[in-house]
C-alpha positions, 0 to 999 in steps of 0.5 A, a space after each residue: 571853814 570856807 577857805 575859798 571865801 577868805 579872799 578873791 586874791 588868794 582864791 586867784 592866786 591859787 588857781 594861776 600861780 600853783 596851777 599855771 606857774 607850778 605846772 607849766 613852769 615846772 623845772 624852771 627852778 635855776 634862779 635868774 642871773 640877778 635873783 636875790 637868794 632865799 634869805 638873802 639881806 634887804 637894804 635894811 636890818 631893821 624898821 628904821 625910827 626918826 632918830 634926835 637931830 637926825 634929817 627930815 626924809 625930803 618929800 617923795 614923788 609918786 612913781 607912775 604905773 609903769 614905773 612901779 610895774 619895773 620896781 615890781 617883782 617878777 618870775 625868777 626874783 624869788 627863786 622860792 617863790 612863783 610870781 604872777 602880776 594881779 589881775 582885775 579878777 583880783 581886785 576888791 571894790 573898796 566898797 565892798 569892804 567894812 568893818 564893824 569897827 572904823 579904826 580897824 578898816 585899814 586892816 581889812 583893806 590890807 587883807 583885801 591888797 586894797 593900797 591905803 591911804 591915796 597912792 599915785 599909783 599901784 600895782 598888785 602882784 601875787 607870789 606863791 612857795 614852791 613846794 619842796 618837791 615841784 618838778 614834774 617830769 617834762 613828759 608827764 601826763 596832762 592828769 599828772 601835771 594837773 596832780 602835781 598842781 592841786 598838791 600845792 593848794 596848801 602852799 602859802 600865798 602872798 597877795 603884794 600891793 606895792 604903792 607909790 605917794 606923793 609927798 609924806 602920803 607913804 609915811 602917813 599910810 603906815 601909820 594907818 596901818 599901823 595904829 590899826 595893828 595896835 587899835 584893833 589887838 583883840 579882834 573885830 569883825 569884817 566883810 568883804 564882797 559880802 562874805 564875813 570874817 571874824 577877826 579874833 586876834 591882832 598880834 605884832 609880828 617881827 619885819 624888818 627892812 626898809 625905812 619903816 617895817 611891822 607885821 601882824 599875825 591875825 586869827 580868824 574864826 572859823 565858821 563852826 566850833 569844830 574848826 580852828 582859827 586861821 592864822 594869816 599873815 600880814 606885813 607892811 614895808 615902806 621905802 621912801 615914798 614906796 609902800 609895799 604890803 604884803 598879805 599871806 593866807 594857806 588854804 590849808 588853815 595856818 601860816 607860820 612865817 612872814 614871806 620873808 623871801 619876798 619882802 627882802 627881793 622886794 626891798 632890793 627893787 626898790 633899791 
């Protein structure tokens, strides 16, 4: 399996966040004064549903660029995880992005962390685990310290595409996604920047938090019948006029949990 042709975000990630934040960061792992604790509680228990009688959410207004970049997470909010801001490298050219299936494209959109629907703004950022042994010693060797780095390749990496709408956009972007997830259970094929991907399974996956929340475990094929699929993550979690996506893929083939430490920090930025 070509693993660096998954996507440009998690190649990136890769290289900046186990690289440059495992290595030159190593040893920074006291949480930051106003840092949520891994697994600590979001705003929300649970993806919130219109109850009968209850009030209509009045219209949001888009946040700017630069007030989304405070709202966004930074190094230290997830004492787990290493956190970097996305980059221009990063991003996808949306039309370098299809599907053999309309109804399906947001989905491949969302493992590119291109924002949905028309957001006033948004901002990228990228998030990887913290092995369960990352400190290296200060005075370690430059080939030690690189070592220590490249053991993280297989770590989970989360590419967040956090957007603000004006309006109902927030709301209508997660239905987007979400009559994707539904309409698009038993696979399709994708394309991004020119390189393939076989989707062959959509499956719901439990998020909470927020005013609305849903994630999805999609299986892709590998590129022989010797290799196994890869299973990556996908999440989506709005916040009044805020949605925030979240895409985790491993170079090491399977992820098997949501970032859930990264969706709650992210939730309580949002407030």
């Amino acid at each position: 399996m070509r693993r660096t042709d998954l996507r440009r975000t998690a190649v990136a990630a890769v290289a900046v966040a186990s690289l440059t934040l495992l290595v030159g960061a190593c040893g920074a792992d006291k949480p930051a004064a106003d840092a949520p604790a891994a697994g600590a509680p979001s705003g929300g228990a649970s993806a919130k549903q219109e109850e009968p009688g209850k009030q209509e959410e009045p219209a949001a207004k888009a946040l700017s660029v630069a007030e989304l970049e405070k709202l966004a997470l930074a190094q230290g909010d997830v004492t787990t995880y290493m956190v970097t801001k996305g980059t221009k490298a990063d991003e996808a050219v949306a039309g370098s992005v299809k599907s053999d299936k309309p109804e399906c494209k947001p989905l491949v959109d969302a493992l590119s962390a291109i924002p949905m629907g028309q957001p006033g703004a948004h901002v990228l950022r990228k998030a990887i685990e913290k092995p369960a042994k990352m400190k290296v010693d200060p005075g370690a060797s430059a080939e030690e310290k690189a070592k220590a780095g490249l053991g993280a390749l297989t770590q989970p990496i989360t590419a967040e595409r956090l957007a603000s709408y004006e309006g109902k956009g927030a709301q209508e972007a997660f239905a987007t996604l979400e009559k994707a997830g539904k309409s698009c259970a038993g696979g399709f094929n994708g394309e991004q920047d020119g390189e393939k991907l076989k989707i062959t399974k959509v499956a719901p996956d439990t998020v909470t938090g927020g005013d609305q929340a849903q994630g999805w475990t999609l299986s892709m094929a590998g590129d022989g019948p010797d290799e196994q699929d890869v299973v990556m993550k996908l999440a989506a979690v709005r916040k009044g006029g805020t949605l925030a996506t979240f895409y985790t893929i491993s170079l090491g083939g399977t992820v098997k949990a949501q970032p859930t430490p990264v969706i709650e920090a992210q939730l309580k930025k949002l407030g």
